[in-house]
C-alpha angles and dihedrals in degrees: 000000000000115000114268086015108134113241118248131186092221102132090221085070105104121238124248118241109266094028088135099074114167118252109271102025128120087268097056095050101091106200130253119274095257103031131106118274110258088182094099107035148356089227136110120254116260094193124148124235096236082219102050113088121264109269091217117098114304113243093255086062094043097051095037094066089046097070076074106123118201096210111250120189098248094209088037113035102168088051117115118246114282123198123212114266119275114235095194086055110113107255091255098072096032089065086048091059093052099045089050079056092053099260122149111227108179139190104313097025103281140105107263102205087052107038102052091030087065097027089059094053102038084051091050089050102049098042086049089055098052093037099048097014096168104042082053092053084049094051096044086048092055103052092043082060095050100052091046093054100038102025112024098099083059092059084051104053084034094061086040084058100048092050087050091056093047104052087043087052088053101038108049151048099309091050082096100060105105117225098236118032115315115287089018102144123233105274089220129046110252090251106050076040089059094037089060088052083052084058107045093050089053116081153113095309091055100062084033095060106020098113106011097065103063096034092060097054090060100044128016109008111028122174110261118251096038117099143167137089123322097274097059090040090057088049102050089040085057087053104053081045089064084045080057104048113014119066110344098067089044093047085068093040083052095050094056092031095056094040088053090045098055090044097047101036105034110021095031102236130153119276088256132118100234087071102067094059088052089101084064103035103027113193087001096082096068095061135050095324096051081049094055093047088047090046086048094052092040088058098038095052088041083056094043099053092043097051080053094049083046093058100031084055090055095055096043090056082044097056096040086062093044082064097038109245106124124014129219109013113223135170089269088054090049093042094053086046090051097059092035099063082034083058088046093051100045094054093057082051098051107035080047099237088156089142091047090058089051100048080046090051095051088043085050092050080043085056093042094060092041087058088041096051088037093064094038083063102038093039127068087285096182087051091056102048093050091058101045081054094052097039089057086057092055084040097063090026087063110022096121092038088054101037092055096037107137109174077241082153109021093076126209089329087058095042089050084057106044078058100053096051122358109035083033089066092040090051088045089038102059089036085060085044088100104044090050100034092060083045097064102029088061094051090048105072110136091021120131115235086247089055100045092049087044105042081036093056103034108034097065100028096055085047085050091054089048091051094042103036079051102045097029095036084057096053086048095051094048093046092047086044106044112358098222104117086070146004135200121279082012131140116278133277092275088207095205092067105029088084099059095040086059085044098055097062096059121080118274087017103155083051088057092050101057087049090049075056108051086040094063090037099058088043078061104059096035089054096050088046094052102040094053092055089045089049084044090052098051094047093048108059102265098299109162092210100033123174127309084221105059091039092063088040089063091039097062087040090058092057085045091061104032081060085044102064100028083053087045091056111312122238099002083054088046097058093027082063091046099049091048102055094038078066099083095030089054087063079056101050091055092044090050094048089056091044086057090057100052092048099048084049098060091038091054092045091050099052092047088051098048086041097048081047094048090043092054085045080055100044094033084054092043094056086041100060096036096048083052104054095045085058102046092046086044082054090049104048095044088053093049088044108045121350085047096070098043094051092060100059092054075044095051082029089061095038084054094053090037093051092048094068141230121002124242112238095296092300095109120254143076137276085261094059089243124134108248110245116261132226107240099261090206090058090077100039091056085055091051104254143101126282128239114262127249123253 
C-alpha cells in the first residue's frame, strides 16, 4: 500500500509485509474509540497546544542579541580586522605591524622622510640663534607681528571652532561610539582616568603664571577696553584668565586626542598624527603629504616644549634668588640651569627609570595639591572662594564676548595685547596640541566619545580656575589690601618672581618657595623626558617603544632650542617661536576636526545599519518560529481530533481483512469459505467521516 492511499478490500490490493501478525500481538489490539492512534508509532505524541506560548526565544532575546555589532572599518570596509599595536610586542613586530600599515621604518629604527626632514630644521634654527642671536630675536619678532596683525583674528575663530567640533562630538549621537570595539571596558578606573587629566592639565605654566596673570591684568597690564577701579579690573582680568586656561586650550587637546583615539584604539592605527586626516586624504597620507603633517607636528611640539623649559628655567633661577641663594640672574645662570636639568632628563631616558619618573611625577601632582590646599588655608580662604565664585559669573556672561574678541576696535595697543597674551596661549596651546593630545588618547582606550570629551573639558579646566582663583585670588587680595605688590606708573608684573614674592608674606613662606622650586623643577624634567618620547614617536613611525638613540637626540635638541631662543630675546623669542610653528599645524587641527567628523559619520551609519539588519533577521526569525509552532500544533490537534479517528477504523478495517486470512481468488472470502469480517461502515459515518469501501 502506498502511504495516504485509501484502503481498499479489493482482493487485487497487495499485502504489506508482516500482514500475517500472530493473534494476540501489538499489531492484533485495535485501540479504543476515543484513544490516540499507536499505528504509526510507540512513541509518545510531541504535539503543541496552539495556546500555549512558543517555546522559541521570546522577541526581547532575540532582539536583544541583535544590537551586536561585528567592527567594520568604516573608511575601508573590505579591510581585514587590525588590531592596535601591541606595545609589549618585541620591536621587531612591532615593526612588522607598522610596516603591514605602510609605514617607512628605515635604518635605526626611524622614519626617514620624517626624522632628518625635522632634525635639519630644529638644528638651522637653533645655530642661527646662538650665532646671530640677535638678528634671530629681530626676525622672530617680525613674523609674530605679522601674524598678530594679519592673522590673529584666524587663531581666534580657530580656537571658536574647535571648541564647536568638540561639544557637538560630546553632545550628540556619536557620543556612544566607544573608542576601542563595542563593550571594551575602560582600560583605566575613572578615577586613576581623571587623576591623568589632572595631570596633564598641571605643569610648568601653571606655577609660571599662577599668580602673575591675573595680577597683571589688574595692575600693570590690563586688557584694553576694560575700565573701571581696581576691583573690577581683578575680576575681569580672572576671567580672561579662565578664557586662557579653561576650555579653549582643551577644546584643541580634545580634538587630537579624540582623532588619535579613534584611529589607535578602534581602527588600529599607529600612535601618529597623519592618521587621523586619512578620512580626508585616503592612501595619501602614507607618502610625501602624511610626512609633512608629521614634520609639522614634530616641530610644533619641539617649540612647545621648549617655550615651556624657557619659561620653567626662568622661575627656578626666581625663586633661587628669592631664597638667596644666587644674586643677580643672568643668560649664563639660565643657560647652566638649562643643561643641567637636560642633563637630568636625559639620564632618566637613557638609564631607563621610566617608572621612577613616573612615581616622581605622581609625588610632584601630590606636592601640587598640598601647596594648593596650604595657601587655601593660609590665605583669605572665604575671599577666595567668593571670587572664584563671581569670576565664574563674568566667565560664562561674557564667553563669547571673550572667545571672538579681536582687538577690531582697541587698535595697536589692542593688537600688542592680544600678542602678548591671547593669541600667545592659542599659538602655545595648539604647538603643545601633539604632545597632549598622544597623552590622553593612549590613556583612553574603552572610553565613550561622550566620556572622553567630557572627562577631557572638564577635568583639567575646573583644576586651572582653582589654581588660578588660589594663586591668583591671593595676589588680588594682597594688592587690594595693601598695595605693595605694585604702584602706579610702576615697572611691570615680572611673572617669574611674582610668585615668590607672594609666597614670601605667608607663614612658612621660604619653605613654600623651595617647594615652588622643586615643583617646577620636576615638571621640568618630566616635560623634557615626555616630549621627547612623544617627538620620538612621531618621528618614528608611531612606534610606541622607538629608539633610545633618536629620543636622547631630541632631548638634548629641546634644551638647544629652549637656550636659543631665550639667548635670541627671551620671552618675547619664546612665544614668538610658539606662535609661529602653531601656524601650519592650526590649518591640522581644522582639517582633523573635519576628518573626525567624516569618519564618526560613516561609523554611526554602519552600526545602525548592521544593527536595523540584525534586528529583521530577528523579527523575521521570531515570526518564523512562532508561526511554526502555532501550525504544527494546529496540525497536531486536528489529527488527534478528527482524522485520527478516522484513521483508526481503515486502520482496524485493514487488521480485520489481514487476520482473516488469504484471500480466494479475489472473490472475497477466506480459505475457509467464510465471509471476512467487516468494520461497521456507520461507524464512520456517525464520527463524520467516509466509510471504507467495500471489496
Amino acid at each position: 500500500m502506498t502511504q495516504g492511499r485509501e484502503p481498499s478490500s479489493s482482493p487485487a490490493d497487495p499485502q504489506p509485509a508482516g500482514a500475517h501478525a500472530a493473534p494476540g500481538s501489538a499489531a492484533s489490539d485495535a485501540p479504543a474509540p476515543g484513544e490516540a492512534p499507536t499505528a504509526f508509532s510507540d512513541a509518545p505524541s510531541t504535539a503543541v497546544d496552539p495556546r500555549e506560548e512558543p517555546t522559541a526565544a521570546s522577541l526581547e532575546e532575540r532582539l536583544g542579541h541583535a544590537d551586536r555589532y561585528d567592527f567594520v572599518d568604516p573608511l575601508d570596509p573590505d579591510r581585514r580586522e587590525v588590531e592596535p599595536i601591541d606595545d609589549s610586542a618585541s620591536d621587531d613586530e612591532i615593526t612588522d605591524q607598522l610596516r603591514e600599515q605602510g609605514v617607512k621604518i628605515g635604518r635605526g629604527g626611524v622614519t626617514p622622510a620624517v626624522f632628518y626632514p625635522a632634525i635639519g630644521i630644529v638644528v638651522l634654527v637653533t645655530a642661527l640663534a646662538m650665532v646671530f642671536p640677535d638678528g634671530t630675536g629681530a626676525v622672530l619678532e617680525s613674523i609674530q607681528g605679522w601674524i598678530v596683525a594679519d592673522l590673529g583674528w584666524f587663531y581666534m575663530l580657530t580656537i571658536g571652532i574647535l571648541i564647536g567640533f568638540a561639544v557637538f562630538f560630546g553632545v550628540s549621537k556619536y557620543g556612544r561610539i566607544r573608542l576601542g570595539r563595542d563593550g571594551e571596558k575602560p582600560e583605566f578606573g575613572l578615577l586613576s582616568w581623571f587623576a591623568m587629566l589632572f595631570a596633564a592639565g598641571m605643569g610648568i605654566g601653571l606655577v609660571f603664571f599662577g599668580v602673575a596673570e591675573p595680577l597683571t591684568y589688574m595692575t600693570s597690564d590690563p586688557k584694553p577696553g576694560t575700565e573701571g577701579p581696581p576691583s573690577a579690573l581683578a575680576e575681569q582680568g580672572l576671567a580672561q584668565t579662565f578664557i586662557h586656561w579653561g576650555l579653549h586650550p582643551w577644546a584643541c587637546y580634545a580634538i587630537i586626542g579624540l582623532a588619535l583615539a579613534y584611529g589607535i584604539h578602534r581602527r588600529g592605527r599607529p600612535v601618529s598624527i597623519r592618521w587621523a586626516l586619512e578620512p580626508l586624504f585616503g592612501e595619501r597620507i602614507k607618502g610625501w603629504l602624511g610626512d609633512t603633517v608629521d614634520v609639522i607636528a614634530v616641530l610644533g611640539t619641539l617649540f612647545g616644549v621648549a617655550t615651556s623649559l624657557g619659561l620653567g628655567v626662568q622661575q627656578i633661577a626666581a625663586g633661587v634668588q628669592s631664597i638667596g641663594i644666587i644674586g643677580e640672574v643672568n643668560n649664563t645662570i639660565l643657560v647652566v640651569l638649562i643643561v643641567i636639568i637636560t642633563l637630568l632628563a636625559t639620564t632618566s631616558v637613557v638609564t631607563g627609570l621610566g617608572a621612577g619618573i613616573k612615581w616622581l611625577s605622581n609625588i610632584n601632582l601630590s606636592v601640587a595639591g598640598l601647596l594648593l590646599i596650604s595657601l587655601i588655608i593660609m590665605g583669605p580662604t572665604v575671599f577666595l572662594f567668593r571670587e572664584m565664585i563671581q569670576a565664574f559669573g563674568l566667565y560664562l556672561a561674557n564667553f563669547f564676548q571673550m572667545t571672538f574678541d579681536t582687538a577690531a576696535y582697541t587698535g595697536e595697543e589692542g593688537q600688542t595685547w592680544a600678542s602678548s597674551w591671547t593669541i600667545f596661549y592659542w599659538g602655545w596651546w595648539i604647538s603643545w596640541a601633539p604632545f597632549v593630545g598622544v597623552f590622553i588618547a593612549r590613556i583612553s582606550r574603552g572610553r565613550t566619545i561622550r566620556e572622553f570629551i567630557a572627562g577631557v573639558l572638564l577635568v583639567p579646566t575646573m583644576v586651572s580656575f582653582v589654581w588660578f582663583s588660589v594663586l591668583g585670588g591671593i595676589a588680588i587680595h594682597r594688592q587690594l589690601t595693601q598695595g605693595d605688590l605694585w604702584h602706579e606708573g610702576g615697572e611691570a608684573i615680572v611673572p617669574e618672581k611674582a610668585l615668590f614674592t607672594v609666597l614670601s608674606d605667608l607663614p612658612a613662606g621660604p619653605v613654600l618657595s623651595v617647594v615652588a622650586i622643586l615643583l617646577v623643577a620636576i615638571f621640568f624634567i618630566t616635560s623634557s623626558d615626555s616630549g621627547s618620547l612623544v617627538v620620538d614617536m612621531l618621528s618614528s613611525g608611531g612606534h610606541p617603544n622607538p629608539p633610545l638613540w633618536s629620543r636622547v637626540v631630541w632631548a638634548f635638541l629641546e634644551g638647544l632650542v629652549a637656550i636659543a631662543l631665550l639667548l635670541s630675546n627671551g620671552l618675547t623669542s619664546l612665544q614668538a617661536g610658539s606662535l609661529i610653528t602653531a601656524l601650519p599645524f592650526s590649518v591640522i587641527l581644522l582639517l582633523m576636526a573635519f576628518a573626525t567628523l567624516k569618519t564618526l559619520k560613516l561609523d554611526h551609519a554602519m552600526v545602525e545599519e548592521q544593527k536595523l539588519l540584525h534586528r529583521a533577521e530577528a523579527i523575521s526569525e521570531h515570526i518564523t518560529d512562532s508561526m511554526a509552532d502555532r501550525v504544527t500544533g494546529h496540525v497536531n490537534e486536528q489529527f488527534a481530533g478528527e482524522w485520527g479517528e478516522v484513521l483508526d477504523d481503515r486502520i482496524d478495517y485493514r487488521i480485520s481483512r489481514t487476520r482473516a486470512g488469504r484471500v480466494d481468488g479475489g472473490r472475497g472470502r477466506t480459505a475457509t469459505g467464510e465471509q471476512p469480517a467487516v468494520a461497521d461502515p456507520d461507524a464512520a459515518r456517525k464520527r463524520g467521516g467516509k466509510p471504507p469501501r467495500k471489496g
